[in-house]
C-alpha positions in Angstrom: 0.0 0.0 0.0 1.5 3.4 -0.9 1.4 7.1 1.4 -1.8 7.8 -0.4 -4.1 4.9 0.1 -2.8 4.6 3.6 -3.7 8.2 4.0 -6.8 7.3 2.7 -7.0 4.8 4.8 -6.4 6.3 8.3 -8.9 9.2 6.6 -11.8 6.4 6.1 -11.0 5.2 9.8 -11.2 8.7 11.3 -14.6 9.5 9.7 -15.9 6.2 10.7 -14.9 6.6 14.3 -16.4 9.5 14.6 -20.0 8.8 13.1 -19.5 5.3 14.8 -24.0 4.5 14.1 -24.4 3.0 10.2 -26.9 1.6 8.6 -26.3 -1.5 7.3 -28.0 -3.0 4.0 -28.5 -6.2 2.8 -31.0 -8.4 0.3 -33.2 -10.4 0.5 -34.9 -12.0 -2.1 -38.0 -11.8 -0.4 -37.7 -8.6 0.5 -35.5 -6.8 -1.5 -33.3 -4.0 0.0 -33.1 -4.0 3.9 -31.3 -1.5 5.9 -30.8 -1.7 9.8 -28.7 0.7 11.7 -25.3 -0.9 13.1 -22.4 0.3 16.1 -19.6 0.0 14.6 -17.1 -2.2 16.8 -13.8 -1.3 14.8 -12.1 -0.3 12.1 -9.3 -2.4 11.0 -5.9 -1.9 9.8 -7.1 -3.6 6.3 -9.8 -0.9 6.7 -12.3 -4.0 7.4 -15.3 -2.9 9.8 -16.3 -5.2 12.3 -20.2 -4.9 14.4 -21.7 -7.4 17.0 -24.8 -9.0 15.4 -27.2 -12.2 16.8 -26.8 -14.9 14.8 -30.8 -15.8 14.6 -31.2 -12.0 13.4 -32.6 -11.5 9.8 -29.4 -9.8 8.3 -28.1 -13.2 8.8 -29.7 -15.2 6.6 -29.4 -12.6 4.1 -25.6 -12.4 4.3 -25.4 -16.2 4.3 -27.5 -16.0 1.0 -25.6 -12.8 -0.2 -22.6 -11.4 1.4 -22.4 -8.0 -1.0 -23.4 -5.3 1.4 -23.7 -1.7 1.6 -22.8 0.1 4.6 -23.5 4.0 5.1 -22.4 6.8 7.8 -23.6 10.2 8.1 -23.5 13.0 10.1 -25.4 16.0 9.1 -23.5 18.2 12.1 -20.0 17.5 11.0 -21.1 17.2 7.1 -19.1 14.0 6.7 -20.8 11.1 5.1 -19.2 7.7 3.8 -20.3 4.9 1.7 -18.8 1.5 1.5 -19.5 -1.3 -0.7 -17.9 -4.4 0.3 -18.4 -8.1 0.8 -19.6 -9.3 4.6 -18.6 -12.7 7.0 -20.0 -14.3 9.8 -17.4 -14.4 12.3 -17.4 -16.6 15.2 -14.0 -16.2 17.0 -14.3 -15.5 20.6 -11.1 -14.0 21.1 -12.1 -11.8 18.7 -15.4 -10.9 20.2 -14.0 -10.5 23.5 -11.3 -8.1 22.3 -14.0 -5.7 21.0 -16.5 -6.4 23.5 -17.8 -3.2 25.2 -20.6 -3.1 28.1 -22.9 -1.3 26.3 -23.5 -4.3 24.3 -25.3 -6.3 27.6 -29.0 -4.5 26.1 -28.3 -6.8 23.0 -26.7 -9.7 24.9 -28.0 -10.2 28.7 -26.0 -12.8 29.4 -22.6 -10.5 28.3 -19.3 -12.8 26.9 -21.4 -16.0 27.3 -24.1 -15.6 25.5 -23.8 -18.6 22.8 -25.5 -16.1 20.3 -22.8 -13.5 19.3 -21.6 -13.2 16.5 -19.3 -11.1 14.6 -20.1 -9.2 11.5 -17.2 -8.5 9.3 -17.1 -6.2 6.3 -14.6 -5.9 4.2 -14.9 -3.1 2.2 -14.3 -3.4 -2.0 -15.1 0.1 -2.6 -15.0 3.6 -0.2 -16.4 7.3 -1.1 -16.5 9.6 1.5 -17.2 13.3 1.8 -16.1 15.7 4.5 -16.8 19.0 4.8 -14.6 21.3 5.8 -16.5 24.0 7.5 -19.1 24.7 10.0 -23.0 25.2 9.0 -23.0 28.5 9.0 -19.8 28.9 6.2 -22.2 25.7 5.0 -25.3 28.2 4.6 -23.2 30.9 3.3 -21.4 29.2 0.8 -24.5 27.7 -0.7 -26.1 31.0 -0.9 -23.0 32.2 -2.9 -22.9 29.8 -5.2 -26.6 30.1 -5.9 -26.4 33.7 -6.4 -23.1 33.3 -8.5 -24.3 30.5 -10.6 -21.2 28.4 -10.0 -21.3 25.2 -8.3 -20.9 24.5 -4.7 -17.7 23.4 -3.5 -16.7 22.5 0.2 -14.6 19.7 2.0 -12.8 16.7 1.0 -14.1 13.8 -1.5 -12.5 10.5 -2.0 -13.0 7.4 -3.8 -10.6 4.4 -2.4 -10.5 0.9 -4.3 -10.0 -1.1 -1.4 -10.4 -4.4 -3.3 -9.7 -3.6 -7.2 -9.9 -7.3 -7.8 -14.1 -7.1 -6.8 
């Protein structure tokens, strides 16, 4: 990996641990198009996110049917937003699990490290765009405004697109 995609990289991470809620979306064939929101656990090195999921929850059937997944952040007060497109796992390694667990996750899972139904959710991300805004709502507002009035188009923040996985 050269300076740039690991810049990239450590860029992808920062936004995602700071929006930290996703939504998470999936298919089903009966269904079509599901999204659910997700915590995410971690961020990798590889730039894989990991989340906590039950394995008798819905999204797990769906993965095991089809892993392609779309994961989305967003938030509105910082203006950064990211998209991933990547390819999901079932994960049931519980040194893994307990290395990310966090007490917040006894509302999902009473019973805390032994509860037989954790799973990990792994996502491994083919494709990344994110956005990030540079400046604070106001500059936001003004900015808009000023382009409206100019005719020129709006410009603000950072955008990226990473090939994490140019072989998918």
């Amino acid at each position: 990996m050269n300076t740039d995609e690991t810049n990239d990289l450590k860029k992808f991470s920062e936004l995602v641990n700071d929006i930290k809620v996703a939504t998470l979306v999936t298919y089903s064939q009966d269904e079509g198009m599901r999204g659910r929101p997700m915590s995410t656990a971690e961020v990798d090195e590889m730039g894989s996110l990991w989340f906590f999921t039950n394995e008798f929850s819905g999204k797990v059937d769906e993965i095991e049917k089809d892993n392609e997944v779309l994961v989305s952040y967003a938030s509105r007060s910082d203006n950064s937003y990211v998209i991933v497109r990547g390819r999901s796992a079932l994960v049931n390694d519980k040194d893994k699990i307990e290395a990310l667990w966090n007490p917040s996750l006894k509302v999902w899972f009473p019973d805390g490290l032994s509860d037989p139904s954790i799973l990990l959710l792994k996502v491994e991300p083919d494709e990344v765009e994110y956005w990030n805004g540079s400046s604070s709502k106001v500059v936001v507002a003004f900015k808009m405004l000023k382009a409206y009035l100019t005719g020129k188009e709006y410009e603000d923040g950072d955008y990226k697109k990473i090939n994490v996985n140019p072989d998918n």
